[in-house]
Structure formats: C-alpha cells, structure tokens
N, CA, C and O atoms as a MOPAC input file, in Angstrom:
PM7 MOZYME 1SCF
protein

 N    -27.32200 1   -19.78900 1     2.35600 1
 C    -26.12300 1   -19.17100 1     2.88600 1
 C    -25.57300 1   -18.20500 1     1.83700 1
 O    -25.40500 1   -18.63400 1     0.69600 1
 N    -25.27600 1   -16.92200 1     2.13400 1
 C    -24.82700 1   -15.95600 1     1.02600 1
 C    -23.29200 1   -15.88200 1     1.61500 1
 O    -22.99000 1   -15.92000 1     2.80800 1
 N    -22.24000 1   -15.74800 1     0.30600 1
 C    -21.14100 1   -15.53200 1     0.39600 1
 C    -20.85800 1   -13.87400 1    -0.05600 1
 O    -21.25600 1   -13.09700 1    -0.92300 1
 N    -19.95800 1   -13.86600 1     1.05100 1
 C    -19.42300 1   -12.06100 1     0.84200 1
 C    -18.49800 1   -12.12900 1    -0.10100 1
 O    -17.80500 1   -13.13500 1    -0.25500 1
 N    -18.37300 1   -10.84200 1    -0.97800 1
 C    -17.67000 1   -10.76600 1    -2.08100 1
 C    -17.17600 1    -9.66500 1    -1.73400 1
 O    -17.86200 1    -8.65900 1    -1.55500 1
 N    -15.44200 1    -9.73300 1    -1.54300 1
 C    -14.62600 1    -8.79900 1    -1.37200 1
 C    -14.51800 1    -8.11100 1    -2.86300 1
 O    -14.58600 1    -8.64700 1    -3.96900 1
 N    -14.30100 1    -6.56100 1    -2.45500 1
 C    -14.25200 1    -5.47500 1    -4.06700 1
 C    -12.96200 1    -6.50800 1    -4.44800 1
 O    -12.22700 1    -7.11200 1    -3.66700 1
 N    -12.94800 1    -6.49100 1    -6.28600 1
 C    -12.11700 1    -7.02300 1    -7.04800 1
 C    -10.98800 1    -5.66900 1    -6.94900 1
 O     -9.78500 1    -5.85500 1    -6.76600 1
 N    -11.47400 1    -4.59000 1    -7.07100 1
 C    -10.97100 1    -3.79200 1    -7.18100 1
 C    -11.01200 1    -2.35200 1    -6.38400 1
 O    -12.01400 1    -2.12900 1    -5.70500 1
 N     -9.72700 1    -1.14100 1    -6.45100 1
 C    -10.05100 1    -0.37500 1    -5.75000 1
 C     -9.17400 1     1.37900 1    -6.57200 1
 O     -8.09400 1     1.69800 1    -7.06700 1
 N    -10.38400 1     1.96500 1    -6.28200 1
 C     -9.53000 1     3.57600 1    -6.62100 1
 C     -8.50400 1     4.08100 1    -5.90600 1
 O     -8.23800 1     3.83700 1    -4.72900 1
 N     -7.74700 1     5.03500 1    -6.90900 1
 C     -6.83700 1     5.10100 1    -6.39500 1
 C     -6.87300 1     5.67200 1    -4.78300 1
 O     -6.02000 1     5.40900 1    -3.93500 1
 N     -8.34700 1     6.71000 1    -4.54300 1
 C     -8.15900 1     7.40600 1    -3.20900 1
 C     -8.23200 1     6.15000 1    -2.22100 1
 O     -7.43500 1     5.93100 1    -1.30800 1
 N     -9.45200 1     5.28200 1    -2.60700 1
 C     -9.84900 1     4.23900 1    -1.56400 1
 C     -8.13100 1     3.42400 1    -1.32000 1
 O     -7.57000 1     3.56700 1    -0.23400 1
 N     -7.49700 1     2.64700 1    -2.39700 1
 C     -6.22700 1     2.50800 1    -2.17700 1
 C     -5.06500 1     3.13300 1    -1.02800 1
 O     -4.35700 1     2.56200 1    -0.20000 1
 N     -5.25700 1     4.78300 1    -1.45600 1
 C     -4.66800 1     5.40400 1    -0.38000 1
 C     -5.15600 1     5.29900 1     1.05600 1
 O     -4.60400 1     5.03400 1     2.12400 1
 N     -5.70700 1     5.43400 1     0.89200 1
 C     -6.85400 1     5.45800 1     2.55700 1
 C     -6.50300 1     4.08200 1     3.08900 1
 O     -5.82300 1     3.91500 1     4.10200 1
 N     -6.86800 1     3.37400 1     2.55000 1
 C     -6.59800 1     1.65200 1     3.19800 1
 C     -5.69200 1     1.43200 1     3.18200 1
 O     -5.71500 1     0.27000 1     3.58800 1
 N     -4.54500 1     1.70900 1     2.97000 1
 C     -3.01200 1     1.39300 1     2.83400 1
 C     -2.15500 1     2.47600 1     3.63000 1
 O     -1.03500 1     2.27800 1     4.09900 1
 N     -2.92300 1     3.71200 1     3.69600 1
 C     -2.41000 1     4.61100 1     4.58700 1
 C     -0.86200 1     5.47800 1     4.14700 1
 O      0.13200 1     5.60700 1     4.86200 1
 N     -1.05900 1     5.94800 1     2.85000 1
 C     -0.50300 1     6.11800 1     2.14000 1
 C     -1.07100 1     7.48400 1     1.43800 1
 O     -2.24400 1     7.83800 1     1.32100 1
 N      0.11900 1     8.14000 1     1.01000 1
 C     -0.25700 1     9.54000 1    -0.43800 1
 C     -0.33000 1     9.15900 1    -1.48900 1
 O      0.04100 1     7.98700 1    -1.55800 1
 N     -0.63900 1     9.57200 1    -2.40700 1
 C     -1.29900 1     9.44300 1    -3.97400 1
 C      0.00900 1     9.86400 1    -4.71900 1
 O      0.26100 1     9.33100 1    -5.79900 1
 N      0.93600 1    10.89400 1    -4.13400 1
 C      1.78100 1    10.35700 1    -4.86200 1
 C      3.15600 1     9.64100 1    -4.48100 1
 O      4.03000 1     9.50400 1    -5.33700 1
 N      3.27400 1     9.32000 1    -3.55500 1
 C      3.72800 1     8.48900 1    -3.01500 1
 C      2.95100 1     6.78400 1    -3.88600 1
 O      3.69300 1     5.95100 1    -4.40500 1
 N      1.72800 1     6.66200 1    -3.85000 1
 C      1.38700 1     5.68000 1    -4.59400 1
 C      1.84800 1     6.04200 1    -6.37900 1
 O      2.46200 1     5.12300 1    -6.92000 1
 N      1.60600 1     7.15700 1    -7.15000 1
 C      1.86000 1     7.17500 1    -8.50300 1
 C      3.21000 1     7.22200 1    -8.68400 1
 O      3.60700 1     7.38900 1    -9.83800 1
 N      4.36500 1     7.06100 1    -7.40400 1
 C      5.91000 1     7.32900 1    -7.30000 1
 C      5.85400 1     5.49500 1    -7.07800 1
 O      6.90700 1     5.11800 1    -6.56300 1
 N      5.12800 1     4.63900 1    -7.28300 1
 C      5.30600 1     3.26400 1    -6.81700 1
 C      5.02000 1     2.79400 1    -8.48000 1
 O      5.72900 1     2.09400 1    -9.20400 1
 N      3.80500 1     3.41100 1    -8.75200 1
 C      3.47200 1     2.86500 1   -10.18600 1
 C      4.41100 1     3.44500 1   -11.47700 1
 O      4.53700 1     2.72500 1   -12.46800 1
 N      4.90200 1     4.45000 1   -11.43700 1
 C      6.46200 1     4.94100 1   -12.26000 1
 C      7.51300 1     3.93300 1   -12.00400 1
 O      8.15500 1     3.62700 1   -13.00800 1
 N      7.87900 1     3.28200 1   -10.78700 1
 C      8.37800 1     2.82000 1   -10.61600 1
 C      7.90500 1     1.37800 1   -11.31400 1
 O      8.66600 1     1.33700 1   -12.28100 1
 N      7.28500 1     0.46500 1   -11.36300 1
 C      7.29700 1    -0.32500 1   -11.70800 1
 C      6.48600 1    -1.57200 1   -10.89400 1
 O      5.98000 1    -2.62300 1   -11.28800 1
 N      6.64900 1    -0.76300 1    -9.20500 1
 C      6.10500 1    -1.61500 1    -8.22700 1
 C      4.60700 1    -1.63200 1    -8.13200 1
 O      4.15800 1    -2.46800 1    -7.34800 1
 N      3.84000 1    -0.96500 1    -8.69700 1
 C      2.37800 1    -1.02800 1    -8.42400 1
 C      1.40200 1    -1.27500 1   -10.01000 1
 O      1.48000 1    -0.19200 1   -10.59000 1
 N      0.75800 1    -2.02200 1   -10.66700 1
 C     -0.12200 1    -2.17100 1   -11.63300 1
 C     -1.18800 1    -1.29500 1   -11.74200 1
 O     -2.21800 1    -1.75100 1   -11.24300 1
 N     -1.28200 1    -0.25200 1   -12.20000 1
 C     -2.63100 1     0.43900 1   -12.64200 1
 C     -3.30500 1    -0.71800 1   -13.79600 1
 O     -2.74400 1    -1.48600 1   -14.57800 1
 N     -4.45100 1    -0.50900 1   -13.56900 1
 C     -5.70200 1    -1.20500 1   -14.70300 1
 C     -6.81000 1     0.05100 1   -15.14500 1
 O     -7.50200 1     0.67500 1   -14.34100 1
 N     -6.78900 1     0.22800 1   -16.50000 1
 C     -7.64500 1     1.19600 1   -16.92900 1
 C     -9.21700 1     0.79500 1   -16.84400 1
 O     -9.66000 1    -0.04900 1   -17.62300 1
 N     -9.80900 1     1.24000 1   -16.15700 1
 C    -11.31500 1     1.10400 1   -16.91900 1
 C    -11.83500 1     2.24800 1   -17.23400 1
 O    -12.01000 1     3.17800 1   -16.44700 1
 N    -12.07200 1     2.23800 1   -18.25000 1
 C    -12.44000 1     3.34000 1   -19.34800 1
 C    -11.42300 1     4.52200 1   -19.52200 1
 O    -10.51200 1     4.29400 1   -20.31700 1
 N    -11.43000 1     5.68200 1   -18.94200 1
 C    -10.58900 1     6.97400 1   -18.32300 1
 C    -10.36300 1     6.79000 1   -16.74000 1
 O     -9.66300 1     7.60800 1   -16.14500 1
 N    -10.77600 1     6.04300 1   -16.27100 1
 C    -10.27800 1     5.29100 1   -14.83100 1
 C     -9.26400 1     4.93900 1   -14.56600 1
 O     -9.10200 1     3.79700 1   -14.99800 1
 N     -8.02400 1     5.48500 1   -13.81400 1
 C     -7.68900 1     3.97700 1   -13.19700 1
 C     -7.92300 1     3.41800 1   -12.31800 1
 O     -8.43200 1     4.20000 1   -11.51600 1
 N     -7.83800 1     1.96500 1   -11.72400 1
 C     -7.89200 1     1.28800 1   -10.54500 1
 C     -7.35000 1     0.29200 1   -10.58100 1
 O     -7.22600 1    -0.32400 1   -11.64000 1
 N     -6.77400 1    -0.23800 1    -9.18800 1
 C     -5.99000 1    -0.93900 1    -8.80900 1
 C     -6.83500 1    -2.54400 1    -8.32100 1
 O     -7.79700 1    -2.64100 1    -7.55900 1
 N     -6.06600 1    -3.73700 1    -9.08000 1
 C     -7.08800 1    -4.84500 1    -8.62500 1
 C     -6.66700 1    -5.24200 1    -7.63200 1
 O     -5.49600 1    -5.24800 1    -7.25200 1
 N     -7.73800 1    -5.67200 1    -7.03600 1
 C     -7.37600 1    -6.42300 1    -5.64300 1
 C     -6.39000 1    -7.44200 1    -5.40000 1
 O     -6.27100 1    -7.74700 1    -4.21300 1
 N     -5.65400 1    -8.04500 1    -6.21900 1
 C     -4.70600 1    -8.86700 1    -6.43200 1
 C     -2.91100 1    -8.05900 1    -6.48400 1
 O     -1.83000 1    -8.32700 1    -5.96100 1
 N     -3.29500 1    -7.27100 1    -7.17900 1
 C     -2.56000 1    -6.35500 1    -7.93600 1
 C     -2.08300 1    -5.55800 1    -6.31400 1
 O     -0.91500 1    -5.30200 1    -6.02400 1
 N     -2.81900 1    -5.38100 1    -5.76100 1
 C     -3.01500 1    -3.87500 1    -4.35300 1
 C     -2.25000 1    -5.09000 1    -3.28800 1
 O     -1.56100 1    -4.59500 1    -2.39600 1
 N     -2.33400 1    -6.74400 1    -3.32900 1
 C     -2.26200 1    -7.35800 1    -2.22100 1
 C     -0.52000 1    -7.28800 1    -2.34000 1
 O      0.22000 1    -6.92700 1    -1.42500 1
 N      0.01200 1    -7.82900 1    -4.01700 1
 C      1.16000 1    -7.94600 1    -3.77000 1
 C      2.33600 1    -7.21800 1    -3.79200 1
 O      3.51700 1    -7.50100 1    -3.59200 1
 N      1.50700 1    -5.84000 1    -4.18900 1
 C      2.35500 1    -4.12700 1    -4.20100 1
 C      2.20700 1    -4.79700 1    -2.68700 1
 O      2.72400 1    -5.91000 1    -2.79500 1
 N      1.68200 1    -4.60300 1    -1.17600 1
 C      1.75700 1    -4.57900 1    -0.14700 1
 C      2.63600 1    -5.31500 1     0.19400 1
 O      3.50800 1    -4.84600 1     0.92500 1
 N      2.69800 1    -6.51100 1    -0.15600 1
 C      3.31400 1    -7.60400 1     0.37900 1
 C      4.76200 1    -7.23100 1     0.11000 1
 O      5.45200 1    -7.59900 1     1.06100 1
 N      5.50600 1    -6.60500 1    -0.88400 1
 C      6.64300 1    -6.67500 1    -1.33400 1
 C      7.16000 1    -5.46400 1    -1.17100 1
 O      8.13900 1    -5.31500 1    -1.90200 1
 N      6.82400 1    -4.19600 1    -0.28100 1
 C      7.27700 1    -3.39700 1     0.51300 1
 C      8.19700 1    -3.56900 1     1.27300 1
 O      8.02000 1    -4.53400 1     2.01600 1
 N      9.32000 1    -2.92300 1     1.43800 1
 C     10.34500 1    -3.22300 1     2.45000 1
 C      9.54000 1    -2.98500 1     3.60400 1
 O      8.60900 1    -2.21700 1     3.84400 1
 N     10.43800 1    -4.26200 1     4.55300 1
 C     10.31400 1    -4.22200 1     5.99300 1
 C     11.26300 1    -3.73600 1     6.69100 1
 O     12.45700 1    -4.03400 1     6.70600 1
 N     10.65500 1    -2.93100 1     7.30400 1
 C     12.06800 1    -2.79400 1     8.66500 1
 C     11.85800 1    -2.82900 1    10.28800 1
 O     11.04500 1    -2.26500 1    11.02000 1
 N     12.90300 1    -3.70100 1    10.52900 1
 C     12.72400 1    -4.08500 1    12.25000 1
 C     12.68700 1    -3.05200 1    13.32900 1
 O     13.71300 1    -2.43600 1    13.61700 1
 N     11.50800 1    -2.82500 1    13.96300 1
 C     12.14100 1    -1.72000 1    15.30900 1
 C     13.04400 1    -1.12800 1    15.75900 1
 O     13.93600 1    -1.88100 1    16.14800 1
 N     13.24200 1    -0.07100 1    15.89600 1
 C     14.73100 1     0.17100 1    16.27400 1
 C     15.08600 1    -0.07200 1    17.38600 1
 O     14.36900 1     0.71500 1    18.00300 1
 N     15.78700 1    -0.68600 1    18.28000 1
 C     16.31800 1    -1.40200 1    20.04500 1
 C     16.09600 1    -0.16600 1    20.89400 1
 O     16.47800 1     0.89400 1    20.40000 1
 N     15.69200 1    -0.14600 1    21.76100 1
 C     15.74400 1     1.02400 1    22.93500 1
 C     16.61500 1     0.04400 1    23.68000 1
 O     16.50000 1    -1.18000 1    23.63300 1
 N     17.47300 1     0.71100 1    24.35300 1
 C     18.76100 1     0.54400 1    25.31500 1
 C     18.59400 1     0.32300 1    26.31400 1
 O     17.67500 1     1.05400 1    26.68300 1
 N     18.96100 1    -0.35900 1    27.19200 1
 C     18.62000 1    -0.57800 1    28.66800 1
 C     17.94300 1     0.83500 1    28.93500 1
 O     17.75500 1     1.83600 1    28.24400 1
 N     17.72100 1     0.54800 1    29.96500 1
 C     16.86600 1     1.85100 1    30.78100 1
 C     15.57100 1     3.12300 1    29.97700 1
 O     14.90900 1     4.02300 1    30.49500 1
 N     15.66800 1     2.62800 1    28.55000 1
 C     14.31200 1     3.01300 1    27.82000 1
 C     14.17500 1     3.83300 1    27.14300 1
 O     13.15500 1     4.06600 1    26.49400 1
 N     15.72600 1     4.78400 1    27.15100 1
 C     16.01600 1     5.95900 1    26.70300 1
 C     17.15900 1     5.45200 1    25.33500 1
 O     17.97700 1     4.53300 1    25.28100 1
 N     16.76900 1     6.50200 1    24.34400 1
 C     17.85300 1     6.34600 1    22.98100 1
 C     18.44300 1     7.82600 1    23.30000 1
 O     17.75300 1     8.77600 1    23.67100 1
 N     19.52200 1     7.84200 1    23.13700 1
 C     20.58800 1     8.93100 1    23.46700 1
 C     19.74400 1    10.13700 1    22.43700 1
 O     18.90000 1     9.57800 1    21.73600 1
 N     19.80800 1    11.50000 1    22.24500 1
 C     19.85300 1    11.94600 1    21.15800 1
 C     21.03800 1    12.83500 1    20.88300 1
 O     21.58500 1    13.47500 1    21.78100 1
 N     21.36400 1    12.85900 1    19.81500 1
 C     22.88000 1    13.54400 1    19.13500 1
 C     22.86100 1    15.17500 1    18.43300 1
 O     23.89100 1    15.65800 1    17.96400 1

C-alpha cells in the first residue's frame, strides 16, 4: 500500500493560485506579520503548515441578507 505525500511546501505563485489570491496582496500579509516566509536558499516558500494557518485565521464574513422579494435596494 503506498501513502500519498502532500507537498510540505509551496511557492509563492503556486500559493497564490491555490488560495486565489495576488502576490501582493500575499507579500502585504507577510509585512504584516500574518503569513511565514521560509528561505530555501534565495527562495522563498511557504510551508504547508505555515499556508494552512495564514488561511485559517483570515477574517470571515457572513453573506450579506437579500430582503424579501430578492432585490437589495441600490443607493
């Protein structure tokens, strides 16, 4: 039986792409404090650990209500 081995790690484009996200929008997360870069060599990349709980700790926000009849006013 062979076990699949999820990447430990990921570049920054692959990051963007799978997260659905801009690059700098991601390097505006890692200034900030919210995202871990890991150097390898002149590299960076993001570990798979590192990428799960930048995700996880993103604000959420709830749907906005549509109003009876399906329509939101516009102003």
């Amino acid at each position: 039986m062979t076990e699949q081995l999820s990447k430990l790690a990921y570049s920054i484009a692959e990051l963007c792409q799978m997260a659905g996200v801009g690059r700098s929008f991601l390097y505006e997360e890692v200034k900030a404090g919210h995202l871990v870069l890991t150097k390898a060599g002149r590299r960076s990349i993001v570990l798979h650990d590192d990428a799960v709980a930048w995700l996880t700790h993103l604000p959420k926000r709830a749907p906005a209500s549509t109003p009876p009849g399906g329509r939101r006013s516009v102003s």
